[in-house]
C-alpha positions in Angstrom: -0.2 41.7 -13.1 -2.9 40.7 -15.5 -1.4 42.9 -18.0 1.7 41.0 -18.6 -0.4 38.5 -20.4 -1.3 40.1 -23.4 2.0 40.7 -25.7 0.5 43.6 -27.4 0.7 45.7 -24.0 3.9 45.0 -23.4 5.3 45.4 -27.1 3.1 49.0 -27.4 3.6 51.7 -25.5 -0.6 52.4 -25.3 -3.7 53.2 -23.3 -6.1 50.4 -25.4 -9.6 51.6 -24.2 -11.4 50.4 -27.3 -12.1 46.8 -25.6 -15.9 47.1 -26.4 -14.9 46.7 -29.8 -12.7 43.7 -29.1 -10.1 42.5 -27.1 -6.6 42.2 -27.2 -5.6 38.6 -27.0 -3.5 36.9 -23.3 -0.6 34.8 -24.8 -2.6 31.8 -23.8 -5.0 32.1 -26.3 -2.6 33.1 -29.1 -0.2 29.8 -27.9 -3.3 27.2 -28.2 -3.7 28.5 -31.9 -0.5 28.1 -32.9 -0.5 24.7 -31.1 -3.3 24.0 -33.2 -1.7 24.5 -36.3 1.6 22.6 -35.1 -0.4 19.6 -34.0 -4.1 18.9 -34.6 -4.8 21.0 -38.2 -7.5 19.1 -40.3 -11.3 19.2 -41.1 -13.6 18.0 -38.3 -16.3 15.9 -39.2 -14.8 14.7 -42.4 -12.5 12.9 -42.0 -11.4 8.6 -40.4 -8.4 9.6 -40.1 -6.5 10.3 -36.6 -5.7 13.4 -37.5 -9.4 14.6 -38.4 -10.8 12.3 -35.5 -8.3 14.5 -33.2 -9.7 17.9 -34.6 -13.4 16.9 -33.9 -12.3 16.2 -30.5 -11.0 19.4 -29.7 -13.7 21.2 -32.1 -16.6 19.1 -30.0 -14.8 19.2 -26.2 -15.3 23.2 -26.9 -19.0 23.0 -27.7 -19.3 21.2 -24.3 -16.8 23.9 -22.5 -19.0 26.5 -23.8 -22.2 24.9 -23.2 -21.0 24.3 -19.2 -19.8 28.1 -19.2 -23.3 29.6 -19.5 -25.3 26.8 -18.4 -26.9 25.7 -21.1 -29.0 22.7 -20.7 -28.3 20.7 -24.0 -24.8 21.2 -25.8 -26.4 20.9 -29.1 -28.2 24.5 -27.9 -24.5 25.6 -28.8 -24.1 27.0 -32.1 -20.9 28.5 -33.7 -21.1 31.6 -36.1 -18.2 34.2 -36.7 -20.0 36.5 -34.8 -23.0 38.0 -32.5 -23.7 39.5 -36.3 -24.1 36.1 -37.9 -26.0 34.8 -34.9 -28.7 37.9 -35.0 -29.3 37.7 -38.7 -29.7 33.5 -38.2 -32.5 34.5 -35.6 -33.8 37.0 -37.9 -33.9 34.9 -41.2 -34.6 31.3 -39.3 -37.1 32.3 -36.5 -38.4 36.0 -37.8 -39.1 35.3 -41.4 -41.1 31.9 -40.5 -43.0 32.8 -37.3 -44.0 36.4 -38.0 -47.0 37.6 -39.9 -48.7 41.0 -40.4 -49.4 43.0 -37.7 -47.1 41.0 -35.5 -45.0 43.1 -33.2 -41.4 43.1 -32.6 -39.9 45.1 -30.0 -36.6 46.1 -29.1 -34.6 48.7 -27.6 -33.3 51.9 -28.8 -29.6 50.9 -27.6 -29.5 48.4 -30.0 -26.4 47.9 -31.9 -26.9 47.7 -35.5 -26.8 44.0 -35.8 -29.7 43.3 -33.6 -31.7 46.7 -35.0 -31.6 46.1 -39.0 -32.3 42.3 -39.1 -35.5 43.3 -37.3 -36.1 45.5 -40.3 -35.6 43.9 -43.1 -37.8 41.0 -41.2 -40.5 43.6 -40.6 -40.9 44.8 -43.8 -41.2 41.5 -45.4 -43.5 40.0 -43.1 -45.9 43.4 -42.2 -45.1 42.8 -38.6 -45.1 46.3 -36.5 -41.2 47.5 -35.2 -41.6 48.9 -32.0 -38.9 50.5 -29.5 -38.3 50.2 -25.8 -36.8 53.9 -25.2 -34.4 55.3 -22.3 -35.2 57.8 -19.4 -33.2 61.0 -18.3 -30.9 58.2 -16.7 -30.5 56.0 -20.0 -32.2 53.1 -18.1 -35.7 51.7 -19.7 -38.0 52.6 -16.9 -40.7 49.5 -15.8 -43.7 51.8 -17.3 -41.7 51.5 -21.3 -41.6 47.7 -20.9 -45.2 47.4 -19.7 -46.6 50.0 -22.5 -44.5 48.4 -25.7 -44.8 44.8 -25.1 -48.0 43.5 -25.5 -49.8 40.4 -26.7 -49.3 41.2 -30.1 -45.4 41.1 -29.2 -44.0 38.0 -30.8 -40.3 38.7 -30.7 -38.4 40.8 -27.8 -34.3 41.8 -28.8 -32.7 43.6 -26.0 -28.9 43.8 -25.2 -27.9 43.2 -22.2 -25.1 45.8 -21.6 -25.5 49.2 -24.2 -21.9 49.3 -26.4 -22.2 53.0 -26.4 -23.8 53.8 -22.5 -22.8 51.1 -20.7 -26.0 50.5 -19.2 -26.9 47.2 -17.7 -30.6 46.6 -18.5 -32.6 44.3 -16.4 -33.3 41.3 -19.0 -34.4 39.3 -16.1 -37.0 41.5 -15.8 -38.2 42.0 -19.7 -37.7 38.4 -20.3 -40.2 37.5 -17.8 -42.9 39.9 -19.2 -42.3 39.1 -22.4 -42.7 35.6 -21.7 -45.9 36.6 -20.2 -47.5 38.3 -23.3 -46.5 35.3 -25.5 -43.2 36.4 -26.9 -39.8 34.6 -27.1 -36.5 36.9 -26.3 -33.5 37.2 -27.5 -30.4 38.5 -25.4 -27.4 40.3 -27.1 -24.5 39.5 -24.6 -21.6 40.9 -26.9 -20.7 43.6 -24.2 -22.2 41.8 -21.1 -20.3 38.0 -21.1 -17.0 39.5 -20.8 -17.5 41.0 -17.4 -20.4 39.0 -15.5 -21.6 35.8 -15.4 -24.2 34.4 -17.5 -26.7 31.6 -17.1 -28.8 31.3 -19.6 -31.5 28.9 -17.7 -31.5 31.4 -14.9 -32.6 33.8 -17.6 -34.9 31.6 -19.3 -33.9 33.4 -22.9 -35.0 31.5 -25.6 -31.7 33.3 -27.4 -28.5 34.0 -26.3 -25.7 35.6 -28.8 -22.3 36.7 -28.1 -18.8 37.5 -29.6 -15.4 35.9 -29.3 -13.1 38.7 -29.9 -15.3 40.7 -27.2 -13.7 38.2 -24.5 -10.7 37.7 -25.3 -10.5 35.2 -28.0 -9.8 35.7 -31.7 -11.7 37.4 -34.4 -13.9 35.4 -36.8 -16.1 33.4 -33.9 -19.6 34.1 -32.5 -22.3 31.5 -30.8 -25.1 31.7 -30.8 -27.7 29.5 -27.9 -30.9 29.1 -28.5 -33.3 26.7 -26.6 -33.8 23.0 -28.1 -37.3 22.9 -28.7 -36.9 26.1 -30.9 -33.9 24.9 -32.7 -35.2 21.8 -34.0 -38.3 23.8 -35.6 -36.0 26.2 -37.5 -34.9 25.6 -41.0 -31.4 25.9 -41.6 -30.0 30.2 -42.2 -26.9 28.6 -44.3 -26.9 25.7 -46.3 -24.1 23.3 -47.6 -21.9 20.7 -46.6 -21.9 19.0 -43.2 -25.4 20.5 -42.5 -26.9 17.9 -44.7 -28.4 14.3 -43.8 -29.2 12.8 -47.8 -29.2 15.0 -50.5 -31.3 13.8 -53.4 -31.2 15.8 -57.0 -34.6 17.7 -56.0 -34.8 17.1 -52.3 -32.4 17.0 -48.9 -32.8 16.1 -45.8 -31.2 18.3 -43.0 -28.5 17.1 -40.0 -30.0 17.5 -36.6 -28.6 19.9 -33.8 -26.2 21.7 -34.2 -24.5 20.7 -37.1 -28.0 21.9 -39.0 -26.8 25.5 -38.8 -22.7 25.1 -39.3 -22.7 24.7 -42.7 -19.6 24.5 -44.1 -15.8 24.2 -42.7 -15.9 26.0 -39.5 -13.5 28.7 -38.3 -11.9 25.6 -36.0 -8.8 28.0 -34.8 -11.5 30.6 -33.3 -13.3 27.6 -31.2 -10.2 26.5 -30.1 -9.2 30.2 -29.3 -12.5 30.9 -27.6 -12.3 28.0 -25.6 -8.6 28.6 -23.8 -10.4 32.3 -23.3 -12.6 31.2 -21.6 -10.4 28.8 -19.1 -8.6 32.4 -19.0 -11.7 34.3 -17.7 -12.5 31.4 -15.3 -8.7 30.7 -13.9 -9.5 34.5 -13.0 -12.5 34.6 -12.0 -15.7 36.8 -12.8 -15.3 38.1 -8.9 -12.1 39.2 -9.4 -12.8 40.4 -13.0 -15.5 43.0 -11.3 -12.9 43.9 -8.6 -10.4 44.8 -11.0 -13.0 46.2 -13.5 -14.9 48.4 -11.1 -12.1 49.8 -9.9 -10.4 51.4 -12.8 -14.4 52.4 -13.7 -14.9 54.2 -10.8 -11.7 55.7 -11.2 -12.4 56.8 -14.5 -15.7 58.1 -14.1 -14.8 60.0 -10.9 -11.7 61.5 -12.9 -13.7 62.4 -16.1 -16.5 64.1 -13.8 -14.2 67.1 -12.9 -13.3 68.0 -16.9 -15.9 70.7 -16.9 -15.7 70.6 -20.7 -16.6 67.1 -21.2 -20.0 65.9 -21.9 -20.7 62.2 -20.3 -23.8 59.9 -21.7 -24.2 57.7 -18.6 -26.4 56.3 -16.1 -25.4 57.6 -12.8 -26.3 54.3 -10.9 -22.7 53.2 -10.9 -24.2 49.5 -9.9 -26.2 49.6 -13.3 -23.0 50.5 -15.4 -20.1 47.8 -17.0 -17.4 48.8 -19.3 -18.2 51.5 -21.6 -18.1 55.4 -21.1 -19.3 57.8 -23.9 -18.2 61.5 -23.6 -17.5 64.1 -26.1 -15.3 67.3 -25.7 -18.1 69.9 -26.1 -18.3 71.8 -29.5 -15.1 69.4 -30.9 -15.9 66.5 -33.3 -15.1 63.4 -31.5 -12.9 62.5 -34.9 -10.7 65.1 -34.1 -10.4 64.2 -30.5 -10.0 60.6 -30.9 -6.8 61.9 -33.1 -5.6 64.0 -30.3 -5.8 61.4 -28.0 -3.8 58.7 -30.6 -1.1 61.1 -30.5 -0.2 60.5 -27.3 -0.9 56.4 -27.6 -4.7 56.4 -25.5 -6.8 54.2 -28.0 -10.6 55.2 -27.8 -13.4 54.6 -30.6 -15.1 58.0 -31.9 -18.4 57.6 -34.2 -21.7 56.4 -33.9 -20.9 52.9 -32.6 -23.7 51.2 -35.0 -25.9 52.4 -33.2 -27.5 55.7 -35.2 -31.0 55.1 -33.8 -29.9 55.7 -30.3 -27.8 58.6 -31.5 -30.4 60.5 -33.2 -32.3 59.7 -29.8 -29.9 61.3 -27.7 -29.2 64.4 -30.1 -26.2 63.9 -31.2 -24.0 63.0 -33.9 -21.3 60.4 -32.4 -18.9 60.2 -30.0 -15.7 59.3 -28.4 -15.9 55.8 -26.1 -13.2 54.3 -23.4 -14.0 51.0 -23.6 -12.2 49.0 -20.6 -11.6 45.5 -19.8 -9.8 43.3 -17.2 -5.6 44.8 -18.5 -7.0 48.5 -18.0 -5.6 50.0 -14.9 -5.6 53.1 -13.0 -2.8 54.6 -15.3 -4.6 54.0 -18.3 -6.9 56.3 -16.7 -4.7 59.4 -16.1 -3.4 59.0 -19.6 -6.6 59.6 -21.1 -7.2 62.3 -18.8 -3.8 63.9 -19.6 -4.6 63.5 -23.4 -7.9 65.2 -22.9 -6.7 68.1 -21.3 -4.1 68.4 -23.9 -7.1 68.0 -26.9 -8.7 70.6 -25.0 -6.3 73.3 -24.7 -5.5 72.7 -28.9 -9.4 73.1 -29.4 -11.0 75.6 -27.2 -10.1 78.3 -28.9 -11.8 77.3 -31.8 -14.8 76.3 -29.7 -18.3 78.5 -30.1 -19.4 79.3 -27.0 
C-alpha cells in the first residue's frame, strides 16, 4: 500500500487532504537526505576537493534527471529556485521588466495563484504594459471565445496554470500556447498543481516557461525549477546576483557565468535537489498510469460522496475528465475557518481561506473556502472521514445558520 511509505501516516492518526499545498514526504526521500548529510555534505562548484567534486556530481546528475523527466531539450534549460514563487518573480523581473513596454499586453487567467498574478503587476505598472485576464464560464473552464478575445497581437506575455489550486480545473495549455504563439507572445506554464499527477513534456507543449514546486511532488520544502527555453535564457540578465553566477568580476564591471549557473547565485539548497530527485525516481518507480488509477479513484469517490451533502456548496467543473486533485466546497452560511476546525477535531486536514488566489475569489463571489486537496496516499477512507466530519460540522452549525 502506497501509504506505508510516508512515516507521517503511519505515525498520525489523520485524513491529510491539504496535498495541494504540499506533500508529505515517502521515507525514500527523507533517507537520501539524511544519506546526504552522512556522506556527500559540501559546497558544489567550489571546491577540488573529493568531497566537493562528489556533491557537484550528485547536485549536476539531478539537473540531468530532471531535465530527462519533462523532456527538456538542453539540461542547462534546468534551473533551480526554492520555489514556483522564486521561478515566477525570475520571469517577471528577468523577461517582463526588459521585454515589455507601454501599451504591451500581458494576459493571464483569473485562477491564477498569487505568485504568477502580482509579479505581473508590479511588472505592469512599471513598464505601462496593459494586465488583461482570461476569465472562467458557468463550468470554471476558459471557453475557446475568452482565449481568442484577450490575446491579441499586442499580447507579449501569456501566464496560465495548468491545473487551478483552488478548482481543480485542468486548462487546455496546449491549446492557449499555440494561439499565443500565434499572436507573437511567449507563455509561461505554472505546473505547481499539474506535475504531480500527469505527465509533462515540455517540447510537446512548446512553452517557452515551465515552473513547478518540489514539496508539491513529494520532495522537500525549499526547492522550485524553473525551465525555460535556451534561446530565451541566454538573453536574460541574471534576477539574483552573487557568487557562482559570475565569470570575472572587475571593481566596476562583471561578466556573467553562462546557463544555468547564471541564475543560481549563491549556495544552493543542495539537500532539496537531492530530495527532489529520489521523488521523482518515486513518482516514476510508480508510475503516472497508476498514479491516475489510484488518484481518480479516491476523486470520484469523493466527489460522488460530497454531491449528496445537500448543505455543501462545491466550486467545480463537472467534466470529471477536466478535473485533478483539488475540490473546493464550503458548508453553506458557515465560515470555512470554523469548518476547517471542526474537521481537525476529528484528525481530516483540509486548507480553509482564499488559497492566494483573491482575484478568482472575488470572481466567484465569495470570500474563501474549505479545499481537500488529494494525492497518490489518499484513499477511499480518507474520504468517509471527511464526510463523517462534515456531517458532524454540520449538525454543530445549522442551527446557527440564516436560512
Amino acid at each position: 500500500m502506497v501509504k506505508d511509505d510516508f512515516p507521517i501516516l503511519k505515525n498520525r492518526d489523520i485524513a491529510y487532504l491539504d496535498s495541494g499545498a504540499t506533500t508529505q514526504k515517502p521515507i525514500q526521500v527523507i533517507k537520501a537526505i539524511d544519506e546526504f548529510y552522512e556522506k556527500y555534505n559540501a559546497n558544489p562548484h567550489r571546491g577540488a576537493y573529493g568531497l566537493s567534486i562528489e556533491a557537484t556530481e550528485v547536485y549536476e546528475n539531478t539537473r540531468d534527471k530532471i531535465a530527462k523527466y519533462i523532456n527538456a531539450k538542453h539540461r542547462e534549460e534546468i534551473i533551480f529556485s526554492k520555489n514556483a514563487s522564486e521561478s515566477l518573480n525570475l520571469i517577471a523581473y528577468s523577461y517582463g521588466l526588459e521585454n515589455l513596454h507601454e501599451g504591451d499586453e500581458i494576459v493571464i487567467s483569473i485562477m491564477e495563484h498569487h505568485s504568477n498574478l502580482v509579479p505581473w503587476q508590479y511588472v505592469a505598472k512599471k513598464t505601462g504594459a496593459v494586465l488583461k485576464y482570461l476569465y472562467i464560464n458557468d463550468n470554471f473552464e476558459i471557453s475557446d471565445e475568452e482565449i481568442k478575445e484577450k490575446i491579441t497581437d499586442k499580447t507579449k506575455i501569456v501566464g496560465i496554470t495548468h491545473v487551478s489550486n483552488v478548482l481543480g480545473t485542468i486548462n487546455d495549455v496546449n491549446k492557449i500556447i499555440k494561439y499565443a504563439h500565434k499572436m507573437g507572445a511567449i507563455t509561461i506554464v505554472d505546473g505547481s498543481q499539474s506535475i504531480p499527477h500527469m505527465k509533462i513534456d515540455v517540447q510537446a507543449m512548446d512553452t517557452d516557461f515551465f515552473v513547478f514546486s518540489g514539496h508539491k511532488m513529494l520532495a522537500p520544502l525549499g526547492i522550485g525549477v524553473l525551465y525555460g527555453k535556451r534561446e530565451i535564457l541566454n538573453k536574460m540578465s541574471p534576477f539574483i546576483m552573487g557568487g557562482d553566477m559570475i565569470e570575472y568580476v572587475y571593481e566596476q564591471d562583471t561578466t556573467f557565468a553562462p546557463l544555468p549557473n547564471k541564475f543560481e547565485a549563491g549556495t544552493q539548497n543542495v539537500e532539496g535537489v537531492i530530495g527532489l530527485g529520489v521523488a521523482i525516481d518515486y513518482i516514476e518507480n510508480l508510475g503516472y498510469d497508476e498514479i491516475h488509477k489510484i488518484e481518480a479513484g479516491v476523486l470520484k469517490y469523493a466527489r460522488e460522496e460530497l454531491s449528496k451533502l445537500d448543505f455543501i456548496e462545491l466550486y467545480l467543473t463537472s467534466n470529471e475528465e477536466n478535473h485533478s486533485g483539488v475540490i473546493s466546497f464550503n458548508i453553506k452560511g458557515v465560515h470555512p475557518h470554523d469548518v476547517a476546525s471542526i474537521l481537525d477535531s476529528n484528525g481530516v486536514c483540509v486548507r480553509s481561506g482564499n488559497h492566494c488566489a483573491q482575484p478568482l475569489m472575488r470572481f466567484l463571489g465569495i470570500d474563501s473556502t474549505c479545499r481537500a486537496s488529494f494525492y497518490v496516499y489518499n484513499t477511499k477512507e480518507d474520504v468517509d472521514r471527511l464526510v463523517n466530519a462534515l456531517d458532524k460540522a454540520y449538525e454543530m452549525f445549522k442551527k446557527y445558520i440564516k436560512e
